[in-house]
N, C-alpha and C positions, 0 to 999 in steps of 0.2 A: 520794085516797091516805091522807089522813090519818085519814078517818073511816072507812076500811077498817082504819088501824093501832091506833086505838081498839076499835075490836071485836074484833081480836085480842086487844090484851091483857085484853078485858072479859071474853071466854071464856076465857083460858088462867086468870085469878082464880078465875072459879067451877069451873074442873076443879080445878084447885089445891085450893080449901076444900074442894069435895067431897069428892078423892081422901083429901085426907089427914085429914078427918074419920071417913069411913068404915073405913079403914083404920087407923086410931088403935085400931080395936076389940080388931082384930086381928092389935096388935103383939107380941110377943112378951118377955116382962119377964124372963126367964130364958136364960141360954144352955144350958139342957137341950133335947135334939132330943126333942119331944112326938111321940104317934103322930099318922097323918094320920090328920084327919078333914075330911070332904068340906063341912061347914058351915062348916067353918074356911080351907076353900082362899082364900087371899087373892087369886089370881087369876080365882076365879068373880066376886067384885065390882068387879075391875076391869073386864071385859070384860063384863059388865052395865054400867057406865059408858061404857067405850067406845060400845057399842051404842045406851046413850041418847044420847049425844055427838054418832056419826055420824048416828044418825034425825033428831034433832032441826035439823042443820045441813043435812041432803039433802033433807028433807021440809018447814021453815020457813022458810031463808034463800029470799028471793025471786027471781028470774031475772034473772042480771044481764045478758044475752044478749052473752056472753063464753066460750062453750062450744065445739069445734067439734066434738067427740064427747059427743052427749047419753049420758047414765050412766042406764042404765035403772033401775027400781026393783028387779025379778028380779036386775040385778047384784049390786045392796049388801045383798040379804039371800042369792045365793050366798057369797059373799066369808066373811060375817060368820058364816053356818051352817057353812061348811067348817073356821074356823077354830075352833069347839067341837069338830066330828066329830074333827080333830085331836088337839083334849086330851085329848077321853075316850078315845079309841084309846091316845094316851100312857099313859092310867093302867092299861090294861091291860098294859101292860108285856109285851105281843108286837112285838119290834121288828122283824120280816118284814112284821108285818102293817100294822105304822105306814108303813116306808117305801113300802107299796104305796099307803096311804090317803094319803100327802100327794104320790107322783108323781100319783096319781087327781087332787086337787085343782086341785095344781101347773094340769095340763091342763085340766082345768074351767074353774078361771080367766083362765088367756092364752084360751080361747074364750069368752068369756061374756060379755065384749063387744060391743055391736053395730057394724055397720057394718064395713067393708074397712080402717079407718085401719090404716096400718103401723106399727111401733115402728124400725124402721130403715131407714125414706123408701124402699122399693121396692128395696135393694141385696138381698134375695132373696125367693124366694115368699112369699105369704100363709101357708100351713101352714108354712111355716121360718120363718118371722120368727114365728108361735105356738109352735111347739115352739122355738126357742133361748130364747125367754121363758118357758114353762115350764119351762125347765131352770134359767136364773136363777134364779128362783122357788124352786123345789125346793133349789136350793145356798145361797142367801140364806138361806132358812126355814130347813133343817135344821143350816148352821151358826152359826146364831143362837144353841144351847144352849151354845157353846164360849167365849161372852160371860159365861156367868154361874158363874166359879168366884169371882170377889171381888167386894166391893161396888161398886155404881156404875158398871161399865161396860157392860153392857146396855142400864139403865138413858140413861146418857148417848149409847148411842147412838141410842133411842127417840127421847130428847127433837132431837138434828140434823136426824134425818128428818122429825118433827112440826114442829119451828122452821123448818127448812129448806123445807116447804111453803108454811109461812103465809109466809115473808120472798118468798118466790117471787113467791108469789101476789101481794103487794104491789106489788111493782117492775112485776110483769104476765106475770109466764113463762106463770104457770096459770090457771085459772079463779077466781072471789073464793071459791068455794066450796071446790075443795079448800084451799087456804086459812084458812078459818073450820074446815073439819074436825083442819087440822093442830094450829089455835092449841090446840081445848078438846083434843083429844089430848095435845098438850105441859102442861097442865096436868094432868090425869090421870096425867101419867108423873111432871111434877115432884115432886105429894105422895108418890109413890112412892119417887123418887129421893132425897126430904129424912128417908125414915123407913130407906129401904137404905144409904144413905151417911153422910150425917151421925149417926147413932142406932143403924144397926145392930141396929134392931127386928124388921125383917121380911124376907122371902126368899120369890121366885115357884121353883118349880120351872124344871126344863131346856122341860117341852112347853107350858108356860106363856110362854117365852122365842120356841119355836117357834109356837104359837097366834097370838101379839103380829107377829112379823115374818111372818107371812101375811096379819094384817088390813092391815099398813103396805105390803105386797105390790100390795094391791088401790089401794091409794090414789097407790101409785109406779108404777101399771099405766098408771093414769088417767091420770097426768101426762105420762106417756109417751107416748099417745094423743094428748096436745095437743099434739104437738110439743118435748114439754121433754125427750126422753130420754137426752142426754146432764149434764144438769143433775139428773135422777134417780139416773140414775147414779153420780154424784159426791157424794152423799148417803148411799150403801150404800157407799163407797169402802172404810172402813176395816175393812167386816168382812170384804168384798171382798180387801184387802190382807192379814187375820187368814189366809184361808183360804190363799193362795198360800205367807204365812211358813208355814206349818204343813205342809202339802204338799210346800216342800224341806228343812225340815229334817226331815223323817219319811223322805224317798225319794232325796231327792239328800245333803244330810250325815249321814243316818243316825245320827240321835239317837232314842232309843230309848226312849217315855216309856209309859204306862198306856193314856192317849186323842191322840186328837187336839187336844182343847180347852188340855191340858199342852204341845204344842208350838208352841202361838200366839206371838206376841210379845209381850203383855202376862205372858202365863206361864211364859215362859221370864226374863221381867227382874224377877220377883216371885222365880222360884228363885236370884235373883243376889242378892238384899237387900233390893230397892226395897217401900215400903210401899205398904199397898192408898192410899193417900192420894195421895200421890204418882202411880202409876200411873193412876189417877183424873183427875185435875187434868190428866194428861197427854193421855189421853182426850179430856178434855172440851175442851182448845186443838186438838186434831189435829180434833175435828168441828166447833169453829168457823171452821177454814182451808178444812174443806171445803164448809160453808155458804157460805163467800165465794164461792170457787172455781164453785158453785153458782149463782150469779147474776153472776159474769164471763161464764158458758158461753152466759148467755142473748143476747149480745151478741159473741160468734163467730162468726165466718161459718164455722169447723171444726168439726164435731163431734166428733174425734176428738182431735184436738190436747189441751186442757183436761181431759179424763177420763185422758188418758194422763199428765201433768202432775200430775193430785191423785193418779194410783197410786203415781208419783216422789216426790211430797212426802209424802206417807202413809210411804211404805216409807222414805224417808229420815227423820224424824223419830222412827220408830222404832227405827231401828239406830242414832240420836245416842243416847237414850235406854240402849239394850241397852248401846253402848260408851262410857257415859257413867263405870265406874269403872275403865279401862283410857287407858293411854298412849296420845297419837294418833301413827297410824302414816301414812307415807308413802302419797302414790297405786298407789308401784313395791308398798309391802310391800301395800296389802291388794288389789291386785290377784294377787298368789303367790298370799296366803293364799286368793281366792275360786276360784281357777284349780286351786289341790289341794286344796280341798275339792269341789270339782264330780268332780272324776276319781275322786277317797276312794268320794264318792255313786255313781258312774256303776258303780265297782266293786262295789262291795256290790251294787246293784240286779243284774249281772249273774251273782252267786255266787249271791244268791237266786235265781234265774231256773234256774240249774244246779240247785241243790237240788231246785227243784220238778220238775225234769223226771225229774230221777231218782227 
């Protein structure tokens, strides 16, 4: 164990110097918005590192025969191929034709594993337990872009998923290897995170954000295959929890913003005052409760219990957060208050409903 947590941190150092050497090139000294240019995309060299990162860990690290779903080679260069085909499609800026190319994917990938392992222990078919997972996938991936309106919290939540691998792998959920893939990951993200956050030099675009959570896709596929998927799970928790905050306040209280990514929880406590700093730091304790979370689960005899538990503490550390410049109210008052606003919701949804029909 120990000399598995040395080698973590001996990769996550050299993704670290890497990232942020490389990246150093390609900072940004100005706050004037430059045109794009494609030699300048900062997320083409990160995902060239990524790619050296995961080769070098899938293809050098030795067999620790601790695997019970071998990862073929064909997997990790579909995985890694689809998540380019994604970008570039992004920069075409056809968004029919993206959603089409990353539901394609999405399903490529929950298939492109071998062997019969299920992700949800035989509670439904083989081809449904593959498509609810590519639909995961697909909802993970595509709401991944709604992370990245302020500094650092994409970012921090790359680094949970990466750390939250390798700590995994430590204790024994996963394999040593997904493991060693997450450590130089989480280094790669760090130099990234220290020139996005602290410095405010650089910026990946939205299909850069979506590219990145399709490669981390494959790698929370895998986990899940070993048996970890509730511990994977609990990992994508908070963008998980982004999506549902943004989902009722769009449908059910009928807040009325641009996008979607504006009605998140992070973006709605940023329209209240709070700074990107602040919100940041907030981030980055809500993904290390759920790294914990993450490795309680491996020692559940529930699978369900624990995931539904980090959705609770997600969504409630967020609403402390949102009501953090407001008087605290009664259990009687904010139960009125969620009970007419759900009916407020319920109503509106169904005057839209009437309009449409007419």
């Amino acid at each position: 164990m120990s000399l598995d947590f040395l080698y973590s941190v001996l990769l996550i150092c050299i993704g670290f110097v890497c990232s942020r050497l490389v990246l150093n090139f390609l900072k940004e000294e100005s706050d004037e918005v430059e045109q794009y240019a494609f030699y300048k995309d900062p997320w083409l060299y990160m995902y060239l590192m990524m790619v050296l990162c995961l080769s070098a860990v899938f293809f050098l690290v030795p067999n620790y025969n601790d695997v019970i779903v071998p990862l073929a080679t064909t997997s990790i260069w579909i995985w890694l191929s689809l998540a380019f085909v994604i970008y570039i499609v992004f920069l075409l800026e056809t968004d029919r034709l993206f959603l089409i190319v990353l539901a394609a994917s999405s399903l490529i990938l929950s298939f492109s594993f071998s062997g019969d392992a299920l992700v949800f222990g035989g509670i439904v078919p083989f081809w449904a337990d593959r498509l609810i997972v590519a639909l995961i996938i697909f909802l993970f991936t595509f709401s991944s872009q709604w992370l990245n309106d302020l500094p650092g919290i994409f970012a921090t939540q790359c680094l949970t998923i990466a750390l939250g691998l390798s700590i995994v792998a430590i204790i024994g959920g996963i394999p040593h290897v997904l493991g060693f893939a997450g450590a130089g990951l989480a280094g790669v993200w760090l130099g990234y995170f220290h020139l996005d956050w602290f410095l405010g030099k650089i910026k990946i675009n939205n299909g850069a954000c979506m590219a990145a959570s399709f490669i981390f896709s494959g790698l929370l596929l895998d986990g899940a295959l070993e048996m970890a998927a509730p511990s994977m799970l609990i990992l994508i928790m908070y963008p998980l929890t982004e999506i549902v905050w943004s989902f009722f306040r769009r449908y059910v209280f009928y807040v009325k913003r641009r996008n979607w990514s504006e009605n998140t929880a992070y973006m709605s406590i940023a329209y209240k005052g709070a700074s990107a700093e602040v919100l940041s730091m907030a981030v980055v304790k809500i993904g290390f409760v759920n790294v914990v979370l993450a490795c309680f689960q491996l020692f559940s005899v529930n699978g369900f219990s624990i995931p539904l538990f980090a959705f609770v503490v997600n969504l409630w550390l967020l609403g402390m957060l949102y009501n953090a410049d407001e008087k605290p109210k009664t259990f009687k008052e904010v139960n009125q208050d969620f009970v007419k606003n759900v009916k407020e919701g319920l109503k509106n949804i169904k005057q839209s409903v009437k309009k449409g029909k007419d």
